[in-house]
TIVEXDO-793744 format. One line per 3 residues: number of its first residue (from 1); for each residue z negated, x negated, y of C-alpha. Coordinates in steps of 0.001 Angstrom, whole numbers, plus 500000, padded with zeros to 6 digits. Each point is the difference from the previous one (the first is absolute). Example, Ala and Ser with C-alpha at 12.3 -4.5 7.8 and 13.67 -1.06 7.14 Angstrom:
BEGIN
1) 492200/487700/495500  500660/498630/503440
***
This chain:
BEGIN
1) 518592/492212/512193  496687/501773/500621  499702/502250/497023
4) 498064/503724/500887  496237/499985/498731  499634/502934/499177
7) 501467/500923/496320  500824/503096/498511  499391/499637/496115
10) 499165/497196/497974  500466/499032/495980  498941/497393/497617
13) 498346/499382/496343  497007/498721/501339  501798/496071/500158
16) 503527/500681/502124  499311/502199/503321  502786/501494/501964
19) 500055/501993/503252  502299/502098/501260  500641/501917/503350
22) 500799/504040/500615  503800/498799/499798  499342/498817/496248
25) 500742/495903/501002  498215/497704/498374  497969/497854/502442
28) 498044/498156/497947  499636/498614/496699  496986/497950/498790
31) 500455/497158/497094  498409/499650/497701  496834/501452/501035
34) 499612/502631/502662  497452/497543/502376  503150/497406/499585
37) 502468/499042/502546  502604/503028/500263  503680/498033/499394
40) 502524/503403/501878  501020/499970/503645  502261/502562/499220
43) 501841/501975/497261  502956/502361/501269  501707/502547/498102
46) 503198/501955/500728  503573/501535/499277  502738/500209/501884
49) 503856/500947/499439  502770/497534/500407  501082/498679/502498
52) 496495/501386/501916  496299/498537/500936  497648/500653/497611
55) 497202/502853/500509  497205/498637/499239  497268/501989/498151
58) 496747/499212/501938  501895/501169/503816  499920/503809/498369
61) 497189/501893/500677  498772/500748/496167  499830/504051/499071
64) 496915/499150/497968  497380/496988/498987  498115/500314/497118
67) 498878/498529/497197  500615/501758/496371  497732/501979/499315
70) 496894/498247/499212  501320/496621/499303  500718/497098/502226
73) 503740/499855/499885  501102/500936/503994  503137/502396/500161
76) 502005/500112/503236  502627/502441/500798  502996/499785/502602
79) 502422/502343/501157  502803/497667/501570  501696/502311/502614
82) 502984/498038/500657  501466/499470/496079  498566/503123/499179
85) 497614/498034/497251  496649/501693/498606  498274/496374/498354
88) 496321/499837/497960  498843/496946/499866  497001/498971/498024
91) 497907/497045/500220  497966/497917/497265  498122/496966/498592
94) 501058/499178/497064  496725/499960/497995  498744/496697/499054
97) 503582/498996/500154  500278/497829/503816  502303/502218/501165
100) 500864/502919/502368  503007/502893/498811  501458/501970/502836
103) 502220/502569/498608  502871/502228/502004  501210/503052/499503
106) 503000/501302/502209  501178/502971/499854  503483/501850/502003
109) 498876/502715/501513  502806/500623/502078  503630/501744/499233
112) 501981/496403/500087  499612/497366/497826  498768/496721/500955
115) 501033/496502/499079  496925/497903/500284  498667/496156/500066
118) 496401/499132/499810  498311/497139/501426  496631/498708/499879
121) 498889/497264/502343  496985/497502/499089  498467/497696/502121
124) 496528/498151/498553  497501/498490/501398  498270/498150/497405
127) 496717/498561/500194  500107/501509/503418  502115/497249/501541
130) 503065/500979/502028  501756/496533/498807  500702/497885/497140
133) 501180/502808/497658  503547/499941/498283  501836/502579/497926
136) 502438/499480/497512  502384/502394/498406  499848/500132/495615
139) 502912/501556/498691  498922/500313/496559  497513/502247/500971
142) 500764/501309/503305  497606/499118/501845  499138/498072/503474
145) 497153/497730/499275  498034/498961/503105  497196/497154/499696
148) 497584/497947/501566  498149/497997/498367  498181/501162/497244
151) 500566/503435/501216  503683/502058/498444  501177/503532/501105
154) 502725/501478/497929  502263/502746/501101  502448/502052/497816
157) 501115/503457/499290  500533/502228/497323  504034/500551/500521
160) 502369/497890/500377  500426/497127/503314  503466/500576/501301
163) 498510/497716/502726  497360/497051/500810  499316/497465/502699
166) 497426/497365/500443  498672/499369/503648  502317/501426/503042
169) 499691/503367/498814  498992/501686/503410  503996/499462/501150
172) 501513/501166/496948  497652/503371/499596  501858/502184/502225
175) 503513/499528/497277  501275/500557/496791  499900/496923/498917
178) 497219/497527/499618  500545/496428/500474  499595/498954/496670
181) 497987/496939/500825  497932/498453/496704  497141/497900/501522
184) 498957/499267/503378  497093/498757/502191  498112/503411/501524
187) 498238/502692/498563  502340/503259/499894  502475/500801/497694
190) 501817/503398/499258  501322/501952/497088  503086/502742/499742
193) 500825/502613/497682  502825/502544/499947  499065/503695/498605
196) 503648/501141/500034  501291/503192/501525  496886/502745/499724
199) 501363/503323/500096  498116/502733/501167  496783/501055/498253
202) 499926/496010/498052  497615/498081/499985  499624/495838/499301
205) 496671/498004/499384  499352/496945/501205  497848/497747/498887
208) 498187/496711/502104  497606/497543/498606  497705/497193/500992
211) 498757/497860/497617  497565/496984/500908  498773/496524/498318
214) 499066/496698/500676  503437/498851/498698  503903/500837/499477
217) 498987/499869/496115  497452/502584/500914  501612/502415/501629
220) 502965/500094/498244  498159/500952/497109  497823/502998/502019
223) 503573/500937/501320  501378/500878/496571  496568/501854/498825
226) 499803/502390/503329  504484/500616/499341  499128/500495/495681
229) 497302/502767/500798  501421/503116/501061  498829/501140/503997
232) 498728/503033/498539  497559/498000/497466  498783/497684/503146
235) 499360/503363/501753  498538/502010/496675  497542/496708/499634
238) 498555/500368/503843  499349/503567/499532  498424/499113/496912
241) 497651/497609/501113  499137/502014/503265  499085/502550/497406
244) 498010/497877/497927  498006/499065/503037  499429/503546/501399
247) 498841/501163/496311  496854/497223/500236  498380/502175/503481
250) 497487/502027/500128  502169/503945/499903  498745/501667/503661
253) 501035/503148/500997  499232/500821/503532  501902/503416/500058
256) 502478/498363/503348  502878/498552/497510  500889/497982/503637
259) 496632/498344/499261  500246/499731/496664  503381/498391/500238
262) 499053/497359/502477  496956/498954/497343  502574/499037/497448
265) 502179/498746/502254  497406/497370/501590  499515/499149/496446
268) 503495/498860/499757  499746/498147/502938  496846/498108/498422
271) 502408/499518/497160  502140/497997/501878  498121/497623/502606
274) 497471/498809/496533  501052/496933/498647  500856/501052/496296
277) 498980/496538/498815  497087/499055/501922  498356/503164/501182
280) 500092/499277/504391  501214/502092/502172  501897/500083/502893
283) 498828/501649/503204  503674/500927/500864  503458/498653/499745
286) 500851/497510/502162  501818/500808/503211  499340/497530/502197
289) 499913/496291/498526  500708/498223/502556  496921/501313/501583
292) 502111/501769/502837  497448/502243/500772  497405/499828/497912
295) 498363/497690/497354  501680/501375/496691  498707/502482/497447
298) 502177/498874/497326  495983/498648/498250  496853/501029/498340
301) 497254/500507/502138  496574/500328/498092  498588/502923/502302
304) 503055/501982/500098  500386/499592/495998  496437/500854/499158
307) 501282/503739/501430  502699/499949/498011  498658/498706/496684
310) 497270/502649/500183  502423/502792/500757  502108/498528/496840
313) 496856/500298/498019  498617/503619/501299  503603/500826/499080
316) 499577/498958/496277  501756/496565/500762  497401/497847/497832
319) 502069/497546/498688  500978/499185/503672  497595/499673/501719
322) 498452/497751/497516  503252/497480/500366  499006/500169/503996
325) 496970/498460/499306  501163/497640/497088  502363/498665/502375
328) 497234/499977/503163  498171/497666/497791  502831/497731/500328
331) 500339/499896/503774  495959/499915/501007  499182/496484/501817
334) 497602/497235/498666  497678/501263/502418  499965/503846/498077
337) 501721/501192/503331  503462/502120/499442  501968/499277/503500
340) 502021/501778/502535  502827/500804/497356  501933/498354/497418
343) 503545/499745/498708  500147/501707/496389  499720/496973/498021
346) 496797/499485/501285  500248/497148/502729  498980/500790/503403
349) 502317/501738/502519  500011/499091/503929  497191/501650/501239
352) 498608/499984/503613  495935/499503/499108  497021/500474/497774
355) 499319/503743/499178  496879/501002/498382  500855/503043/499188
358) 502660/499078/498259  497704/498032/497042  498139/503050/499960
361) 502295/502511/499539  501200/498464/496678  496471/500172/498839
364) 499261/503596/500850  503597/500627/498270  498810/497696/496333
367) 497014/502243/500103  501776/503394/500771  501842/498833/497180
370) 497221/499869/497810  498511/503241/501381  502470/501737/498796
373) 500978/498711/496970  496274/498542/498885  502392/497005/497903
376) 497206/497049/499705  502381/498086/498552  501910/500084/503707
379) 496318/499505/501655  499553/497122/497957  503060/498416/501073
382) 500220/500423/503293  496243/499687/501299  500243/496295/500165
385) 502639/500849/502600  497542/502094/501425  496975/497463/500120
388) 502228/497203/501464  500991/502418/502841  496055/500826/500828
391) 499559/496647/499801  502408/499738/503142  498669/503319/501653
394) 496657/498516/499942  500957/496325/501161  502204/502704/503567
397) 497172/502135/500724  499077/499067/503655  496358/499205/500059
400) 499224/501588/503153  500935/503552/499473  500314/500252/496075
403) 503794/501099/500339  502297/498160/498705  501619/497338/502489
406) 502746/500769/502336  503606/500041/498485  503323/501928/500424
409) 499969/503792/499770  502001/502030/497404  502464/500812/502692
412) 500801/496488/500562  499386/499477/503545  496532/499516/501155
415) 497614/497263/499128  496071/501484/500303  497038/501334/497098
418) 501609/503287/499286  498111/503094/498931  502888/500736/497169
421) 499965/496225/499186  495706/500238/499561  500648/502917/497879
424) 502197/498605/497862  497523/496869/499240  497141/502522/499657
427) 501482/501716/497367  501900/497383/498376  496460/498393/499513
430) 498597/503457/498904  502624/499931/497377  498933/496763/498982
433) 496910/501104/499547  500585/502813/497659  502643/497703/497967
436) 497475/497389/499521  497274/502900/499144  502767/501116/497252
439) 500583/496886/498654  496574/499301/499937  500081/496891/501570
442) 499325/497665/503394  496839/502150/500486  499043/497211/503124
445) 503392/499849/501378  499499/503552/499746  497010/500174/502361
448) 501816/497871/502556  502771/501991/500108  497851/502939/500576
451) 498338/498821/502649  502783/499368/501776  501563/503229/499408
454) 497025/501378/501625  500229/497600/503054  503409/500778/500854
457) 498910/503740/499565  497111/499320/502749  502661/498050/502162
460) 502611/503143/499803  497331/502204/500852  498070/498577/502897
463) 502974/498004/501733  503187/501470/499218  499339/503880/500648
466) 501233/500661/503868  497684/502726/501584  502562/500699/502464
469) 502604/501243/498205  498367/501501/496784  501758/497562/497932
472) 499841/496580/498306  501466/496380/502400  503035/499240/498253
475) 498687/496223/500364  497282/497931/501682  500892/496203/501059
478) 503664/501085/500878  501746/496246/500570  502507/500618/503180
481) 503275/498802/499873  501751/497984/502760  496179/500032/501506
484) 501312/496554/500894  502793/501442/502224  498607/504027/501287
487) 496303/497783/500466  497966/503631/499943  496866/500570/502016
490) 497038/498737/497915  497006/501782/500456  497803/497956/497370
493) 499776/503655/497930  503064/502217/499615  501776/496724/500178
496) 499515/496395/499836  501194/496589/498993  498385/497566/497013
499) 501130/497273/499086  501101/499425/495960  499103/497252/497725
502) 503650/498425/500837  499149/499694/503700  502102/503115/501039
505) 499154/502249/502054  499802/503537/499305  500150/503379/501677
508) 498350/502582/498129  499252/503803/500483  496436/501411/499204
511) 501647/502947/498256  503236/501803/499539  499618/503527/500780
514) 504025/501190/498918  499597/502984/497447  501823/498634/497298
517) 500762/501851/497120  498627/497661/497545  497079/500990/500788
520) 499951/502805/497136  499471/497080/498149  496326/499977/500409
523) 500941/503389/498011  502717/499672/497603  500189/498075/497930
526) 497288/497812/500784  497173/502909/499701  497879/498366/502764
529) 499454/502868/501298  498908/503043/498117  502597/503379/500219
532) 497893/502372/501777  498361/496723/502423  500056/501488/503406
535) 501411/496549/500919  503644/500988/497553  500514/502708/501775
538) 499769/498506/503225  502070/497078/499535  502554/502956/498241
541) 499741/502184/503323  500480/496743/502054  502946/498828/498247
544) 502018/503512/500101  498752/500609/503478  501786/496383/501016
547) 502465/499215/497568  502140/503263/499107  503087/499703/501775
550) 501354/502933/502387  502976/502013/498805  501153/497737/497105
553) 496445/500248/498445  498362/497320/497736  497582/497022/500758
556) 500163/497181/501430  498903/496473/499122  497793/500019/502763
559) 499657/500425/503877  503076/499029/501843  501602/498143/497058
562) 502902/498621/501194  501961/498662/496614  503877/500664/499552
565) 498458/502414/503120  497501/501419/498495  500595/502894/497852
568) 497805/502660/497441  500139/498286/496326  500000/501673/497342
571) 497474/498133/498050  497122/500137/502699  501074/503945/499883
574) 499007/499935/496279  496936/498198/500873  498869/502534/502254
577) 500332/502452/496865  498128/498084/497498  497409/499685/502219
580) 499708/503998/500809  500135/500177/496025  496890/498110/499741
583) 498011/502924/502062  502021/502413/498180  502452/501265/503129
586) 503092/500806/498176  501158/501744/502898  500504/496487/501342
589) 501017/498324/496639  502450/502972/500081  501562/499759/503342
592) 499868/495838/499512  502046/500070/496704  502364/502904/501916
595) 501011/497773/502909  500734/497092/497851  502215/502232/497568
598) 501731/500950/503258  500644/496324/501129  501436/498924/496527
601) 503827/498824/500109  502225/502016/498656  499821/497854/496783
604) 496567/501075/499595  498678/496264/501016  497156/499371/502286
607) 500322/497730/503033  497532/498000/501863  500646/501903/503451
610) 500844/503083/501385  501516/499773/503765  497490/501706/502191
613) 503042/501089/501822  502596/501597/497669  497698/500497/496900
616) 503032/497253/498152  499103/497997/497249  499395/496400/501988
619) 499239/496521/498782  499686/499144/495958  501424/501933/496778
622) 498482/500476/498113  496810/498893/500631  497758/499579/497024
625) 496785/500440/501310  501337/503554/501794  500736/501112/496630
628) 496487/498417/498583  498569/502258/502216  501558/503232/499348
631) 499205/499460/496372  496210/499360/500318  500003/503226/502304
634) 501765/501947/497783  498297/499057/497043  496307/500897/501691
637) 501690/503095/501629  501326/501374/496785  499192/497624/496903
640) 497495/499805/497388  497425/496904/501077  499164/499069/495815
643) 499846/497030/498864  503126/498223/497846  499229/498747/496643
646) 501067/495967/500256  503154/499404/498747  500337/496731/497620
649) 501062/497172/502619  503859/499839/500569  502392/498974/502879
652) 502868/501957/501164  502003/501411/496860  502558/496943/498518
655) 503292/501065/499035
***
């Protein structure tokens, strides 16, 4: 069963991650860390009278979504029409506990009482494999167990089972009566529970859990701590600790309470796609893993996390961001390069080619960090990190033009020397250069690194600006794909073949002429250009002019992007207003931040895409970099720009 992509609401503690749809189900559960295979296909909830099929919770259309109040527990509200049933239903992680509470309550809102059953239906797909799974019924505890391997999912409820079965549960749903089978080959079971006659006005609770371990032993024993804690404390300890995390920002005040809200609520969201232990991040929960239609997100790219760690730490989020970089220590190759993107524990993701930005990015971010926070003790540690990946830069800077050699661009689709890719090496080795300067150290490294700075500088200025259209090429020695099949015209300039040093021949374009919006990254953040350069505003003017969609509004990626049909994001929207920032246009910043309020779910989340059609949220929720964005916006829009005092060094709180 193809599950929807797009989610509603997500929650977590930073280890579990759950997502959930507009209809409250619960399509996804990761286990036991949020980059790790998700083990639900699907998790069904309902009531029904005797005798009748059950009405099952996620075919209402929900009154309301939202989460409470500024926590991440998700609250979803029915009104079921037919049994004239008002039910709230609130969703949570059980902090540091391996488990997920879902509790019920129903409530008669109608003039005849009701005699009710309720039935929840759980099928797993553990480890992401559709087969060898069993379940097994434990009466002692109540509770289907369903395994594979070293992988255990245990489901129970609060109240009393007046009814179980093991496998074969799809036939027996629509009854009273379960079948009442105790172990079985398969990977569904189901649970029953009778509430009684409600009268009019009554209420009942009911109370589902999901406990996971790597054994029977294991779960049993998570089973009885999430049943021996009241729902209320599991609920009381989220809100807690998404209060405990909004008390460590920065306070901003913008005077729009919409924008202010979204600020703290993206700060949730960072809460819950870091890894609590580690300090990675996930660009987005997974929705696709079996690479349906795109490659994943469910990982830690080093580009898109250098955003996010600095928006953590403009925020006030020391402690954070330093546990990024502890843990991008860990994942950077022998050769000081950090690839394409990496699974949280540090070991590297798939990934579709070299990207240099990508290496430099992380070093801009460790010196951001230090910027900011002016910790030596930090610079010390990480500059060997730093060193190693100049090392690399120096070894990939193409000797011909002084920019660094072709490789993938941050979009992930185009293999060429990309403007936003040379200004990400040119500042990554101007960082270097002031780290070393602080540290007082590698004065002749130092030199070299400054002369190359400078030659990629000449390179983007003499060969990269495009007189034509007022604006930077997006790329020069664009490699065609399929040249092998469309064999283009070569005209021994604007396009020709060469042959590489592995006998294949190549197609390559002189230069790529598509406005792109990364091109603001000659601007922010990589400072190559100065704010009031004549050359800023130009590439500004040529981006709007070509990129701001009709009607809907926002930007594009660039011209004629044609991804999940190509569609305004809000992140490249953002962009566009840090950029304005930078020459002091708030008007822009203004109308920037506006349009990406506007395009916000209703659960105050940021997406990746806006549908140039409908103005609809399309594509990834959240999307951390989205949020990243609004952040570093807001902050320069309406934040104070200080410097933190360094905070001793510490991981993510322990409990």
């Amino acid at each position: 069963m193809q599950k929807p992509h797009l989610y509603s609401g997500i929650i977590g503690d930073g280890q579990m991650l759950a997502a959930l749809s507009a209809r409250g189900e619960l399509l996804r559960i990761f286990w036991p860390h949020m980059d790790y295979a998700q083990q639900l296909e699907r998790f069904h909830v309902g009531v029904h009278e005797p005798s009748q099929p059950p009405e099952w919770f996620h075919h209402t259309v929900p009154a309301t979504q939202t989460y409470l109040g500024e926590s991440n527990v998700l609250v979803t509200e029915y009104e079921i029409a037919k049994l004239s049933l008002s039910v709230t239903q609130r969703d949570v992680i059980a902090h540091r506990a391996d488990g997920v509470v879902r509790q019920m309550t129903i409530r008669n809102t109608g003039k005849a009482a009701r005699e009710l059953i309720g039935k929840a239906h759980l099928v797993t797909r553990l480890e992401e494999h559709e087969f060898s799974q069993a379940v097994r019924y434990i009466p002692t505890d109540q509770m289907t167990l369903h395994y594979r391997r070293d992988t255990h999912c245990g489901f129970s409820m609060r109240e009393a089972v007046s009814g179980f079965s093991c496998g074969d549960t799809a036939e027996a749903l629509p009854y009273d009566a379960l079948l009442g089978t105790f172990e079985n080959l398969g990977s569904d079971s189901a649970l029953a529970t009778s509430f009684g006659v409600i009268e009019p006005g009554e209420t009942r609770t009911w109370t589902l859990y999901l406990a996971f371990g790597r054994n029977q032993k294991e779960v049993m024993a998570r089973m009885n701590r999430l049943k021996a804690v009241p729902v209320q404390a599991w609920i009381e300890k989220s809100i807690q600790e998404s209060a405990w995390f909004l008390a460590q920002a920065k306070p901003l005040r913008s005077g729009n309470e919409r924008l202010d809200r979204l600020y703290r609520r993206s700060l949730l969201a960072f809460s819950l796609l870091i890894d609590r232990e580690r300090g990675g991040m996930i660009a987005a929960p997974e929705f696709d893993p079996a690479w349906q239609s795109c490659g994943g997100y469910g990982y830690c790219w080093g580009r898109d996390a250098a955003y996010i760690a600095t928006a953590l730490l403009k925020a006030g989020y020391i402690a954070q961001s330093e546990s990024f970089y502890a843990w991008m220590l860990t994942a950077q190759d022998e050769d000081g390069k950090w690839d394409h993107r990496h699974w949280l524990d540090g070991s590297l993701a798939p990934s579709w080619g070299y990207q240099a930005d990508e290496t430099a990015s992380v070093v801009w971010g460790m010196w951001q960090h230090f910027r900011v926070t002016r910790d030596q003790a930090f610079l010390r540690r990480v500059y060997p990190a730093i060193k190693r990946a100049m090392n690399h830069v120096m070894e990939n800077l193409d000797e011909e033009s002084g920019l660094p050699r072709e490789s993938v661009d941050l979009w992930e689709e185009r293999f060429a020397q990309h403007t936003y890719s040379s200004a990400a090496v040119y500042a990554a080795l101007l960082c270097a250069i002031e780290a070393s300067c602080e540290l007082a150290c590698d004065e002749i490294e130092r030199g070299v690194w400054r002369a190359a700075a400078e030659r990629i500088s000449r390179a983007i200025e003499h060969t990269l600006w495009n007189e034509a259209r007022d604006c930077f090429y997006r790329s020069r020695r664009l490699h065609l794909r399929d040249a092998h099949k469309r064999l283009p015209a070569v005209d021994g300039k604007a396009i020709f073949r060469e042959m590489d040093m592995y006998g294949y021949s190549r197609v390559i374009q002189s230069f790529d002429a598509v406005i792109d919006v990364s091109l603001l990254g000659l601007s922010y953040p990589f400072e190559y250009l100065e704010p009031f350069d004549k050359r800023a505003a130009q590439v500004a003017h040529a981006v709007r002019e070509a990129l701001w969609t009709p009607g809907v509004g926002g930007i594009l990626r660039y011209e004629n992007d044609m991804y999940v049909g190509g569609n305004p994001w809000i992140l490249t929207t953002l962009w566009v207003g840090l950029d304005a920032l930078r020459r002091a246009d708030e008007k822009t910043a203004d109308e920037m931040l506006a349009w990406a309020a506007e395009h916000a779910t209703e659960l105050d989340l940021f997406p990746e895409q806006v549908d140039r059609e409908t103005g609809e949220t399309r594509w990834v929720v959240p999307l951390t970099w989205s949020h990243a964005m609004f952040v570093l916006l807001m902050l320069e829009r309406y934040g104070e720009n200080e410097a933190v005092t360094a905070q001793p060094s510490v991981l993510l709180r322990q409990f």
